[in-house]
PyMOL Python script that loads the backbone (N, CA, C, O; Angstrom):
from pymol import cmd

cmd.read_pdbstr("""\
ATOM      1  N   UNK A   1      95.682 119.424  85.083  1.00  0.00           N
ATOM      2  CA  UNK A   1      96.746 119.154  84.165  1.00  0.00           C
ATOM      3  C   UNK A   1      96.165 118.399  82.971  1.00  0.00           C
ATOM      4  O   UNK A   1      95.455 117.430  83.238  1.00  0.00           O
ATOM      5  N   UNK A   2      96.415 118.782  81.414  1.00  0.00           N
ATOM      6  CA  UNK A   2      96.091 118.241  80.672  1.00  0.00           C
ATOM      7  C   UNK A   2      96.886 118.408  79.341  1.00  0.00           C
ATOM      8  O   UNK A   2      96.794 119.260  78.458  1.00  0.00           O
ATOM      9  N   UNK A   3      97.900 117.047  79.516  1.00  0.00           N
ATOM     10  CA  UNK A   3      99.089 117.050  78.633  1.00  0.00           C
ATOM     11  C   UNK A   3      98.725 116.826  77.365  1.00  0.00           C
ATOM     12  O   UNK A   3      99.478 117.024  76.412  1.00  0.00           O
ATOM     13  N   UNK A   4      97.495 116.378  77.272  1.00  0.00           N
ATOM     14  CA  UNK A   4      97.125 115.817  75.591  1.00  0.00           C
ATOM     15  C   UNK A   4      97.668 114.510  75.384  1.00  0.00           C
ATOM     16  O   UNK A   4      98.710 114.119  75.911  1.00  0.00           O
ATOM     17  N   UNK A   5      96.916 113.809  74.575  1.00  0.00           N
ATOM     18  CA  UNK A   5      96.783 112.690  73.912  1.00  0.00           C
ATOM     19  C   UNK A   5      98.195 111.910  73.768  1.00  0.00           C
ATOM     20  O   UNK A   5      98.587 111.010  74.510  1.00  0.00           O
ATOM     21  N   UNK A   6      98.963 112.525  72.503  1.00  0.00           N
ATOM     22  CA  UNK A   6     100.455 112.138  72.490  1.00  0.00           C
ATOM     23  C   UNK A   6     101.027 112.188  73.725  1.00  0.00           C
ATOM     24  O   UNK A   6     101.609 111.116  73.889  1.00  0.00           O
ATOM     25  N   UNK A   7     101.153 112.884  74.665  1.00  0.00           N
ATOM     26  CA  UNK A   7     102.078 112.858  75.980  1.00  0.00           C
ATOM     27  C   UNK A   7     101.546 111.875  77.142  1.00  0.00           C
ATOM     28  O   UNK A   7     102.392 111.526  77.964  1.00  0.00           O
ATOM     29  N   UNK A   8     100.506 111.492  77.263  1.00  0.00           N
ATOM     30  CA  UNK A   8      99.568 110.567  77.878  1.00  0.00           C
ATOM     31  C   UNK A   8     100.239 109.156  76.987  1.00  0.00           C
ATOM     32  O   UNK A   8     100.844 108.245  77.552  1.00  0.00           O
ATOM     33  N   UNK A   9     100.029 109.210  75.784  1.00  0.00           N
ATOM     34  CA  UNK A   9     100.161 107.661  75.648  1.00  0.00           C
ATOM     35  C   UNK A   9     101.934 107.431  75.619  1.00  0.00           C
ATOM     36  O   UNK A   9     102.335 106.315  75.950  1.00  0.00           O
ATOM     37  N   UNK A  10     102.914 108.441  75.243  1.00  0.00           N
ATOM     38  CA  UNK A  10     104.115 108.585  75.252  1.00  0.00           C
ATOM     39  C   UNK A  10     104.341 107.536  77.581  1.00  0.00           C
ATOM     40  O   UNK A  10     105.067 106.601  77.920  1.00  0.00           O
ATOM     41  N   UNK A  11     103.227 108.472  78.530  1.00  0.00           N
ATOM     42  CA  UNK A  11     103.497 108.027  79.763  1.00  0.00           C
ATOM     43  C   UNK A  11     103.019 107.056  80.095  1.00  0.00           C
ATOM     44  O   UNK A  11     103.146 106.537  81.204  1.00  0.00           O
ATOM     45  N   UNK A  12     102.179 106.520  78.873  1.00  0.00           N
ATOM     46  CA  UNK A  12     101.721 104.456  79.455  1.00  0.00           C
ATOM     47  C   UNK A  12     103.205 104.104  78.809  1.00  0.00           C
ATOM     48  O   UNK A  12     103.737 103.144  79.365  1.00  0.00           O
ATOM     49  N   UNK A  13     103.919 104.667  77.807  1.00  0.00           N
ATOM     50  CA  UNK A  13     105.569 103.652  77.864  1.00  0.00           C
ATOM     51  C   UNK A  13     106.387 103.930  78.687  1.00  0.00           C
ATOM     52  O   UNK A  13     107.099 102.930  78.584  1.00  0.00           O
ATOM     53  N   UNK A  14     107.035 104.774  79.749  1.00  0.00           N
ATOM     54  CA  UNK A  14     107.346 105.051  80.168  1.00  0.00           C
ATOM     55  C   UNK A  14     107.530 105.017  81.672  1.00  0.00           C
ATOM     56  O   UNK A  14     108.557 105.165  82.334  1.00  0.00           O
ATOM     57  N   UNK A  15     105.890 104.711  82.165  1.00  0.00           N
ATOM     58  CA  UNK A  15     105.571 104.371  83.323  1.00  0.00           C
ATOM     59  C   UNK A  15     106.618 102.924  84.066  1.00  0.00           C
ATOM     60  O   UNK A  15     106.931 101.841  83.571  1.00  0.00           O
ATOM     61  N   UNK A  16     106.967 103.635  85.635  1.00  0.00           N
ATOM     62  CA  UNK A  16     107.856 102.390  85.904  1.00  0.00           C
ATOM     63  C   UNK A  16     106.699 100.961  86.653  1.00  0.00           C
ATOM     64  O   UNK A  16     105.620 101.275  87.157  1.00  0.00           O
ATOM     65  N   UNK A  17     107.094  99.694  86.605  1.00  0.00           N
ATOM     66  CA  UNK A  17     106.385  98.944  87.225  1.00  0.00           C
ATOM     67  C   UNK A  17     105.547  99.010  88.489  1.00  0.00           C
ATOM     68  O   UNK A  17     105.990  99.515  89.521  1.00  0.00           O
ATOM     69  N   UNK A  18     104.684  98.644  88.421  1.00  0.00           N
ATOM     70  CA  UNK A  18     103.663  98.964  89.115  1.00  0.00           C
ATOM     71  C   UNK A  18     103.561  97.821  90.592  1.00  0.00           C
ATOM     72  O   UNK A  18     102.416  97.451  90.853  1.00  0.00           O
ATOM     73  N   UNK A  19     104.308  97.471  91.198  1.00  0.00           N
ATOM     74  CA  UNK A  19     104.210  96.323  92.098  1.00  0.00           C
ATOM     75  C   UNK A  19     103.009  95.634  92.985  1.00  0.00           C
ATOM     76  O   UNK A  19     102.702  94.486  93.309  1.00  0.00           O
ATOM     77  N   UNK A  20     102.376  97.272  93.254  1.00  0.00           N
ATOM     78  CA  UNK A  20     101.069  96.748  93.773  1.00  0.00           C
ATOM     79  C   UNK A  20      99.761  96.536  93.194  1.00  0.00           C
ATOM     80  O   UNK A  20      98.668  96.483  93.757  1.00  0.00           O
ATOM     81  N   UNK A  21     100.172  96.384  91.527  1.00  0.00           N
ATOM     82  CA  UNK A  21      99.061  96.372  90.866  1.00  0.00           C
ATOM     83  C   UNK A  21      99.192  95.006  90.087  1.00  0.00           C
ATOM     84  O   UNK A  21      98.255  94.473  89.492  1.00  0.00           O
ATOM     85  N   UNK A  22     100.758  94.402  90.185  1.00  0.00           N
ATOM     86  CA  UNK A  22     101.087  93.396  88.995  1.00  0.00           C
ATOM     87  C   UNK A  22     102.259  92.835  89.379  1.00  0.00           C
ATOM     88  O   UNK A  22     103.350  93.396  89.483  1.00  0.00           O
ATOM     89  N   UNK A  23     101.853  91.152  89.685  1.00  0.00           N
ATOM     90  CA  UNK A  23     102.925  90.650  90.282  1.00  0.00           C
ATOM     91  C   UNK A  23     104.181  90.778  89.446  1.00  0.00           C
ATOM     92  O   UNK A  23     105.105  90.547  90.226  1.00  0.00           O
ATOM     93  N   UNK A  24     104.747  91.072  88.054  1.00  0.00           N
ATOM     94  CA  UNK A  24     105.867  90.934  87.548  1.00  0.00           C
ATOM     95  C   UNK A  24     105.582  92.538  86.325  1.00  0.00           C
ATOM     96  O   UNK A  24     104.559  93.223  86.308  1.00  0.00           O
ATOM     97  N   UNK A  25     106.659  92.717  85.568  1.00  0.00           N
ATOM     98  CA  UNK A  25     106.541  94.056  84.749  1.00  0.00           C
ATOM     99  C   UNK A  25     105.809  93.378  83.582  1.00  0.00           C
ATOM    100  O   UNK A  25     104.794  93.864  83.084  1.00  0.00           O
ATOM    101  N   UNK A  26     106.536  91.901  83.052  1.00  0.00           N
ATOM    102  CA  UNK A  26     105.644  91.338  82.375  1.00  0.00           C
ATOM    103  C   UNK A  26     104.495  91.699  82.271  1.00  0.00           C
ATOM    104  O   UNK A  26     104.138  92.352  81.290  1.00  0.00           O
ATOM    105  N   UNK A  27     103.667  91.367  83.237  1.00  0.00           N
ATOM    106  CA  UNK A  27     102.094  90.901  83.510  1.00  0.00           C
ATOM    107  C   UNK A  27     101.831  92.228  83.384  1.00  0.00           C
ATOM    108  O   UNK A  27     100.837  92.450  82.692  1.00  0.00           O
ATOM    109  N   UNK A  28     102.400  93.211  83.831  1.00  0.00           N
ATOM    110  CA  UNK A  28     102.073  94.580  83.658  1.00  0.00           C
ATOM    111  C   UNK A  28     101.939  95.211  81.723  1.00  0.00           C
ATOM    112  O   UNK A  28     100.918  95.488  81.093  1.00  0.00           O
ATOM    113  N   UNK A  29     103.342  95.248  81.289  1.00  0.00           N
ATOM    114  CA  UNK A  29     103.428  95.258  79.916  1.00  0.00           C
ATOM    115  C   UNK A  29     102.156  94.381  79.030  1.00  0.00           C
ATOM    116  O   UNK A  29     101.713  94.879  77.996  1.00  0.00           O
ATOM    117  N   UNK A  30     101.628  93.034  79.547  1.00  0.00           N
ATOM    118  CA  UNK A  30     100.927  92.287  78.958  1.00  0.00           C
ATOM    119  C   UNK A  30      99.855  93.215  78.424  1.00  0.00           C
ATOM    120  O   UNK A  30      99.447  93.190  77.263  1.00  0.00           O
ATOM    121  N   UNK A  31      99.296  94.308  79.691  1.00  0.00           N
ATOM    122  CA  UNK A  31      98.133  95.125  79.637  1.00  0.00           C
ATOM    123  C   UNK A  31      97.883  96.352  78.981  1.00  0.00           C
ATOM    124  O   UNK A  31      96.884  97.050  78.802  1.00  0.00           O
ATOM    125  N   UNK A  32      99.726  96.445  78.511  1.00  0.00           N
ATOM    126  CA  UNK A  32      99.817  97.981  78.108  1.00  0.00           C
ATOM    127  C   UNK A  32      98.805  98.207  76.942  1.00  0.00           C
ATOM    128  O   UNK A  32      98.035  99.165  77.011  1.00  0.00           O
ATOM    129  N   UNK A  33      98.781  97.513  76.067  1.00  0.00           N
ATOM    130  CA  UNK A  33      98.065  97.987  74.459  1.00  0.00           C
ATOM    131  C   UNK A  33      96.483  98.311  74.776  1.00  0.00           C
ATOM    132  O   UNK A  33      95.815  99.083  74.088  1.00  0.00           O
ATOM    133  N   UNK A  34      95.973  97.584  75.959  1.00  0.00           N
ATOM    134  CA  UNK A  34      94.643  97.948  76.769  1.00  0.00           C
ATOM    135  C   UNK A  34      94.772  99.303  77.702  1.00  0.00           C
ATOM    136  O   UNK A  34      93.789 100.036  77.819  1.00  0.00           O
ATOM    137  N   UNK A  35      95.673  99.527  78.180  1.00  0.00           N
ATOM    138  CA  UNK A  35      95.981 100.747  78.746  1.00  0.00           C
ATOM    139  C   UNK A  35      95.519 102.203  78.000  1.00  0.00           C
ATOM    140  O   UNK A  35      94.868 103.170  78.394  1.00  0.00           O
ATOM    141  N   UNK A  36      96.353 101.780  76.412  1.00  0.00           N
ATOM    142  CA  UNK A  36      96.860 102.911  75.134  1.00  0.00           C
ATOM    143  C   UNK A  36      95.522 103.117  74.633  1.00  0.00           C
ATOM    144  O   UNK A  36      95.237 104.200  74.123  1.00  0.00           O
ATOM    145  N   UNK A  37      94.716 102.237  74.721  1.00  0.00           N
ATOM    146  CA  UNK A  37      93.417 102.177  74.251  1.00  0.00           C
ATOM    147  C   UNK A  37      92.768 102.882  75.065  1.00  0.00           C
ATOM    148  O   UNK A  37      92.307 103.933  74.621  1.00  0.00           O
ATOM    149  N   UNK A  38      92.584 102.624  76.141  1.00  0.00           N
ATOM    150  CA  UNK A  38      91.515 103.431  77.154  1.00  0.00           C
ATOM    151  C   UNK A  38      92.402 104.972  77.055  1.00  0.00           C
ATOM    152  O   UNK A  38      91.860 105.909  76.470  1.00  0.00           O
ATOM    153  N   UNK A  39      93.417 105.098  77.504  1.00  0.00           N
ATOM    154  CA  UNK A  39      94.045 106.464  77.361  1.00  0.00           C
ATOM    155  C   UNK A  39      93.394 107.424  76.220  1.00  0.00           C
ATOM    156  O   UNK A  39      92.879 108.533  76.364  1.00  0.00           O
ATOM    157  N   UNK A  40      93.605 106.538  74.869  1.00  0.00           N
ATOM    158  CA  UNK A  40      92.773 106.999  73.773  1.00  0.00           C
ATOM    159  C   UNK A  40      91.622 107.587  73.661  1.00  0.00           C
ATOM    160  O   UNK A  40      91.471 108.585  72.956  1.00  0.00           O
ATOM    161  N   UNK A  41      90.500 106.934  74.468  1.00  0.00           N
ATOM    162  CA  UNK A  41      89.499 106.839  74.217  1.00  0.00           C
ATOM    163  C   UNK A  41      88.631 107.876  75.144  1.00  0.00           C
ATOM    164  O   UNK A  41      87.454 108.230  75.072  1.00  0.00           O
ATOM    165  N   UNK A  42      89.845 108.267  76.176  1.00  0.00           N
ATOM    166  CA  UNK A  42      89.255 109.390  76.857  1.00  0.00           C
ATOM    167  C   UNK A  42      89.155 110.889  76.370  1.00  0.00           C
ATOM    168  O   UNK A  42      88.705 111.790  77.079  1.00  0.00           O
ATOM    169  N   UNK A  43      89.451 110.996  75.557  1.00  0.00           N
ATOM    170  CA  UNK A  43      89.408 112.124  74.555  1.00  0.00           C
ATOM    171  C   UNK A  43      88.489 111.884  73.314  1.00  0.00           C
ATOM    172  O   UNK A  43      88.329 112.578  72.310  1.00  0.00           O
ATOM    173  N   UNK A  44      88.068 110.984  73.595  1.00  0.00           N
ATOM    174  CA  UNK A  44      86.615 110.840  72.488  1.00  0.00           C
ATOM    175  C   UNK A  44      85.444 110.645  72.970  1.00  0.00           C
ATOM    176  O   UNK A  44      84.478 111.292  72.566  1.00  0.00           O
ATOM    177  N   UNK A  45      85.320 109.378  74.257  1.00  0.00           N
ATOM    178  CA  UNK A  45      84.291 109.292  74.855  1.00  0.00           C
ATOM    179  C   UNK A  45      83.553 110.059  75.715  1.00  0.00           C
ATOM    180  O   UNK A  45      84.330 110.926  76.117  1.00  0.00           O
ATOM    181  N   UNK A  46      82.203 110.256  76.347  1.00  0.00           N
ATOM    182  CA  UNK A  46      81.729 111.129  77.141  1.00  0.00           C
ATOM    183  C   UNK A  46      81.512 110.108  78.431  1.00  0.00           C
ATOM    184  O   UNK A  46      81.728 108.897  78.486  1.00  0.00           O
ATOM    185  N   UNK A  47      81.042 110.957  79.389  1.00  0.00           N
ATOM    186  CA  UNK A  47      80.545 110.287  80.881  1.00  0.00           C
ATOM    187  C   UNK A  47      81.771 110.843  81.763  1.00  0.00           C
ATOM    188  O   UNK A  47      82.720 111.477  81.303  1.00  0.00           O
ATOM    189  N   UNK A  48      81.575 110.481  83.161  1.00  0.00           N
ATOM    190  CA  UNK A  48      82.873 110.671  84.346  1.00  0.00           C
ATOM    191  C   UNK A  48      83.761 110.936  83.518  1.00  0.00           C
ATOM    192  O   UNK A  48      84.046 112.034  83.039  1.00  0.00           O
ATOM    193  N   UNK A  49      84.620 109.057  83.167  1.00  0.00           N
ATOM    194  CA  UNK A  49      86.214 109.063  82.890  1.00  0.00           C
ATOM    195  C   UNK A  49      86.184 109.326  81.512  1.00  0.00           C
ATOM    196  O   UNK A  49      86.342 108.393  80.725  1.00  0.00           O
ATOM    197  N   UNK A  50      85.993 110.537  81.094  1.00  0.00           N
ATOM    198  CA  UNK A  50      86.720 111.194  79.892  1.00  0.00           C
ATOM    199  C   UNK A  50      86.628 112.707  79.950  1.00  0.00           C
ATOM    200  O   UNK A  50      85.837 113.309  80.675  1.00  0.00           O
ATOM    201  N   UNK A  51      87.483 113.261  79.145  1.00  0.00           N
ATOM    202  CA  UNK A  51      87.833 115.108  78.995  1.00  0.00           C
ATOM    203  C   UNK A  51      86.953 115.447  78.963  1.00  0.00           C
ATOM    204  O   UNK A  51      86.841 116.409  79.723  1.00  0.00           O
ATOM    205  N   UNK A  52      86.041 115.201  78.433  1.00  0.00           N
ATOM    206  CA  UNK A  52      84.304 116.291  78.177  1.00  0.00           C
ATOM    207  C   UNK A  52      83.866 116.004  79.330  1.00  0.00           C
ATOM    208  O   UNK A  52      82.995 116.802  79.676  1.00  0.00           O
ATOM    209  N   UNK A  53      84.197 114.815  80.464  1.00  0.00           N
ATOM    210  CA  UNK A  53      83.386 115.220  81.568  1.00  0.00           C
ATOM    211  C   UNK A  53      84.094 115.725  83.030  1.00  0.00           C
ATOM    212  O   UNK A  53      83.567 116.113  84.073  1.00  0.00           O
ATOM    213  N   UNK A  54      85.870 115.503  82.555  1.00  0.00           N
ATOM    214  CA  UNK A  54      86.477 116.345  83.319  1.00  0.00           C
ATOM    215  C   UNK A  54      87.012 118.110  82.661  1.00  0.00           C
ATOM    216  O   UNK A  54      87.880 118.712  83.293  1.00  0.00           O
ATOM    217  N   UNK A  55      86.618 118.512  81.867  1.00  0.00           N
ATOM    218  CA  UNK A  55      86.004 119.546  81.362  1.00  0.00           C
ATOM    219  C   UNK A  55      85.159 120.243  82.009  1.00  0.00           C
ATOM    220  O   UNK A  55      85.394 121.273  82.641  1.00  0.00           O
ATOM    221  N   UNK A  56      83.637 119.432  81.803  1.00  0.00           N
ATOM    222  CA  UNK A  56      82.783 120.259  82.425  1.00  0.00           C
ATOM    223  C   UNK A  56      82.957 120.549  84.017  1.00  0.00           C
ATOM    224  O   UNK A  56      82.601 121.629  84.490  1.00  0.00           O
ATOM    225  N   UNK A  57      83.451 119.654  84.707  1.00  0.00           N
ATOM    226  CA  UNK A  57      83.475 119.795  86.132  1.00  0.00           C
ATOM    227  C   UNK A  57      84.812 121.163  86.447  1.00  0.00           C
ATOM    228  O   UNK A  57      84.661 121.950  87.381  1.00  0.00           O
ATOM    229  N   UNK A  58      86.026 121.234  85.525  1.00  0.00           N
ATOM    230  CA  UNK A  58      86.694 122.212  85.726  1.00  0.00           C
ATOM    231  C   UNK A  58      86.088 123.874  85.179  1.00  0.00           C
ATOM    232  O   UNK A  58      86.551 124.906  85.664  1.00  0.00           O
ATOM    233  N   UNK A  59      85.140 123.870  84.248  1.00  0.00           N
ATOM    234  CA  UNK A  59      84.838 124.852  83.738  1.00  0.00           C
ATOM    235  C   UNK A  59      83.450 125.492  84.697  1.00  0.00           C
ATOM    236  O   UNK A  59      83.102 126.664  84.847  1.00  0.00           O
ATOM    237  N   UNK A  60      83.026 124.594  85.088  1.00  0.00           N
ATOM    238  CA  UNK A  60      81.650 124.531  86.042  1.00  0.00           C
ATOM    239  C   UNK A  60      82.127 125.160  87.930  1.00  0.00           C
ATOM    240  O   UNK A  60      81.427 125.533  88.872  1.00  0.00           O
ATOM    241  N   UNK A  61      83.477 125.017  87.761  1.00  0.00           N
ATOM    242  CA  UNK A  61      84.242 125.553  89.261  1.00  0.00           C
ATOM    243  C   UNK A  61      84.377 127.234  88.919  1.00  0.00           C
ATOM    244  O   UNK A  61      84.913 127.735  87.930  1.00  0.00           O
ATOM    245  N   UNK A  62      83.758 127.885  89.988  1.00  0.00           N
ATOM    246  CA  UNK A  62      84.130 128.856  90.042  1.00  0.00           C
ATOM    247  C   UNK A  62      85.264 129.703  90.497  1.00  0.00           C
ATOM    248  O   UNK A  62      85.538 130.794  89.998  1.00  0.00           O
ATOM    249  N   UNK A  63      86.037 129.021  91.673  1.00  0.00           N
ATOM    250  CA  UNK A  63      86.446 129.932  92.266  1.00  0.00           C
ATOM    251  C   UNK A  63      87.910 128.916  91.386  1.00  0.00           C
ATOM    252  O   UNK A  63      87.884 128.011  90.552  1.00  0.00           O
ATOM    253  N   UNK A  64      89.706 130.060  92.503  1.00  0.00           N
ATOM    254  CA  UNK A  64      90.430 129.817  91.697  1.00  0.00           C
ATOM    255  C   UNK A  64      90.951 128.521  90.857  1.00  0.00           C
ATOM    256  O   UNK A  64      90.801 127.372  91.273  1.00  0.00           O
ATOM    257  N   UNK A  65      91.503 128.808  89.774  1.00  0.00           N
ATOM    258  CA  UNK A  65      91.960 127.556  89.035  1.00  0.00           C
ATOM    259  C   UNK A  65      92.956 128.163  87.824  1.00  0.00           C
ATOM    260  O   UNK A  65      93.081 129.267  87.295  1.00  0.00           O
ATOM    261  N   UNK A  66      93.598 126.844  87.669  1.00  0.00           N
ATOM    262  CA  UNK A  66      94.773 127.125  86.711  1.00  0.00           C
ATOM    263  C   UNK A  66      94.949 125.282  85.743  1.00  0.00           C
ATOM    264  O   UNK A  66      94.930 124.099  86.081  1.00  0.00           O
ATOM    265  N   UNK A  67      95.073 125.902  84.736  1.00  0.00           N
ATOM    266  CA  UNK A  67      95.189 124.437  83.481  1.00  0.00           C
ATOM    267  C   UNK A  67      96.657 124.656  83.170  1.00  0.00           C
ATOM    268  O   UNK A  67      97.131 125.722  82.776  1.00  0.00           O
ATOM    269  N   UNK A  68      97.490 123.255  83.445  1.00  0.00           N
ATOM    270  CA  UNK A  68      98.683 123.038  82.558  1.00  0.00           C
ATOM    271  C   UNK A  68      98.092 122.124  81.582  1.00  0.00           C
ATOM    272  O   UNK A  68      97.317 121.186  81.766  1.00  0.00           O
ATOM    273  N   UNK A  69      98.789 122.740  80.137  1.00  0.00           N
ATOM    274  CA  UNK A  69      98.039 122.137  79.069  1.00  0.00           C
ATOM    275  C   UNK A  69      99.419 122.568  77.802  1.00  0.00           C
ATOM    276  O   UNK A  69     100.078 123.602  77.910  1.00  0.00           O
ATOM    277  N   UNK A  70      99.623 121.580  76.709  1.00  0.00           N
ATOM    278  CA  UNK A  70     100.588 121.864  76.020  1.00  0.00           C
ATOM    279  C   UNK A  70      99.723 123.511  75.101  1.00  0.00           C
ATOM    280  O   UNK A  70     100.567 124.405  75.037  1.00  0.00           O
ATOM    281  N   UNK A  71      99.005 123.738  74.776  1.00  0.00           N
ATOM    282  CA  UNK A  71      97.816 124.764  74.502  1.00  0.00           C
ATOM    283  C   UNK A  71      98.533 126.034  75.472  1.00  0.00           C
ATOM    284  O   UNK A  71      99.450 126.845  75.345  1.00  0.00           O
ATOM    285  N   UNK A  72      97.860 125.789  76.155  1.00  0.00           N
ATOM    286  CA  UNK A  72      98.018 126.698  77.398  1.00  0.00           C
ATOM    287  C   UNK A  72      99.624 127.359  77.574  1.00  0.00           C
ATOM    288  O   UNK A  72      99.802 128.545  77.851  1.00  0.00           O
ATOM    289  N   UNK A  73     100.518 126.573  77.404  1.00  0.00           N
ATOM    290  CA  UNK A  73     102.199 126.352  77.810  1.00  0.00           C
ATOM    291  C   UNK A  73     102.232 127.202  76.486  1.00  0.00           C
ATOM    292  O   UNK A  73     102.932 128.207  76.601  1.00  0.00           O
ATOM    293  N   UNK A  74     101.643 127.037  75.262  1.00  0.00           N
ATOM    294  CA  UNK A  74     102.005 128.157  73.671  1.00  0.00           C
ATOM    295  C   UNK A  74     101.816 129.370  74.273  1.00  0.00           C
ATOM    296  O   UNK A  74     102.691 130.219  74.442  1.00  0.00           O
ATOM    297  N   UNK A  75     100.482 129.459  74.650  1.00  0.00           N
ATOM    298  CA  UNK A  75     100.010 130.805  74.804  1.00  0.00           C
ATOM    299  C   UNK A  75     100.851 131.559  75.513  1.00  0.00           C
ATOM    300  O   UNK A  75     101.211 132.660  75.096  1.00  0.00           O
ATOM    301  N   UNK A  76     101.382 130.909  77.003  1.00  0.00           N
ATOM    302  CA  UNK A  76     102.194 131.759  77.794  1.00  0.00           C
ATOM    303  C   UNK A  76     103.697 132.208  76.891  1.00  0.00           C
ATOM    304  O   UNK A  76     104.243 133.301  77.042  1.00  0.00           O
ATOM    305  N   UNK A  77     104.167 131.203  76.018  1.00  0.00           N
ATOM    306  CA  UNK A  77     105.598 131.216  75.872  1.00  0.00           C
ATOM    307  C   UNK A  77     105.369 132.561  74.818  1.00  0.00           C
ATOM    308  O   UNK A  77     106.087 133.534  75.052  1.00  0.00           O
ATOM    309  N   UNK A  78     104.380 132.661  73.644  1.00  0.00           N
ATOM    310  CA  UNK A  78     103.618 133.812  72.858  1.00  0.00           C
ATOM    311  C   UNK A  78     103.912 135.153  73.702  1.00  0.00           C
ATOM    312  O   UNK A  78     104.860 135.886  73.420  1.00  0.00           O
ATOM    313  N   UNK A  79     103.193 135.361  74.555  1.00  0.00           N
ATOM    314  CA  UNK A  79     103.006 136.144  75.090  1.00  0.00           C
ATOM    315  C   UNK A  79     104.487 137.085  75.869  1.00  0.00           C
ATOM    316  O   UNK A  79     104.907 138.220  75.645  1.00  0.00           O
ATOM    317  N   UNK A  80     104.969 135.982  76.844  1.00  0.00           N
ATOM    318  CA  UNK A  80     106.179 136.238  76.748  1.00  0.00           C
ATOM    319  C   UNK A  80     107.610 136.672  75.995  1.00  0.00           C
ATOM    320  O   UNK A  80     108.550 137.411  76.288  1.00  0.00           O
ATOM    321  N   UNK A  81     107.188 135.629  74.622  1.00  0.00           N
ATOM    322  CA  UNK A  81     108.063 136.535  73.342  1.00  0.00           C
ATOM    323  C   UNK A  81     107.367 137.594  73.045  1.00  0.00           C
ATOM    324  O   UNK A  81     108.156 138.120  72.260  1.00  0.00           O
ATOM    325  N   UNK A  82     106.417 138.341  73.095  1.00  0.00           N
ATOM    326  CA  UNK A  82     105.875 139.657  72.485  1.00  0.00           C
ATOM    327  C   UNK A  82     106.379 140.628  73.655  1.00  0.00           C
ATOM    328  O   UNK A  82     106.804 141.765  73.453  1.00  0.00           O
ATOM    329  N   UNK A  83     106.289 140.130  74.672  1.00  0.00           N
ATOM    330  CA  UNK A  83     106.370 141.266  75.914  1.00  0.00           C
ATOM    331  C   UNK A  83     108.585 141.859  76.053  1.00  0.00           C
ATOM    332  O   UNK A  83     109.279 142.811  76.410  1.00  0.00           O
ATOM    333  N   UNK A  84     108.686 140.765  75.600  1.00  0.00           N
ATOM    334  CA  UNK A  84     110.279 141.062  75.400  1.00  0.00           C
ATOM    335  C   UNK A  84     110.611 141.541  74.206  1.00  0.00           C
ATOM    336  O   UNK A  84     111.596 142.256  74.024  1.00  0.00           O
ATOM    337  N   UNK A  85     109.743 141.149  73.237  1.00  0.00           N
ATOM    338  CA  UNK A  85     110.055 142.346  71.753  1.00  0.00           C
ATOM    339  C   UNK A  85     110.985 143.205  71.115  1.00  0.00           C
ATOM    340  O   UNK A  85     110.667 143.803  70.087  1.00  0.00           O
TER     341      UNK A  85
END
""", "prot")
cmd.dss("prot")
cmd.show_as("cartoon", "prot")
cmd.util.cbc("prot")
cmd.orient("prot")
């Protein structure tokens, strides 16, 4: 699954409290703007935790697979309006 950038940081606001990560929502919210940042940054940076290196590991799989992707979600809806024509 790969919602893109805007929909990722749209789900660090959105996300409900986290209890076993943060004694109050406060303390949680405190972290968000560090959250939005790393979210960010995974679409720029390389290594493990970012897209270019969960990329290569999905493109590098051979056998079956399927991407939800706002990209991906055009193409089908395209396709579908042409086939009904």
């Amino acid at each position: 699954m790969n919602p893109g950038e805007e929909a990722c940081l749209r789900n660090c606001l959105n996300r409900p409290w986290e209890p076993h990560k943060y004694a109050s929502r406060a303390e949680q919210d405190e972290r968000l703007a560090h959250l939005r940042e790393w979210v960010s940054d995974y679409y720029r940076r390389d290594g493990d935790m970012s897209l270019r290196g969960h990329r290569a590991i999905f493109d590098a799989y051979d056998g079956p697979k399927r991407e939800d992707s706002p990209a991906h979600e055009s193409a089908h809806r395209e396709r579908d309006r042409r086939s009904l024509g």
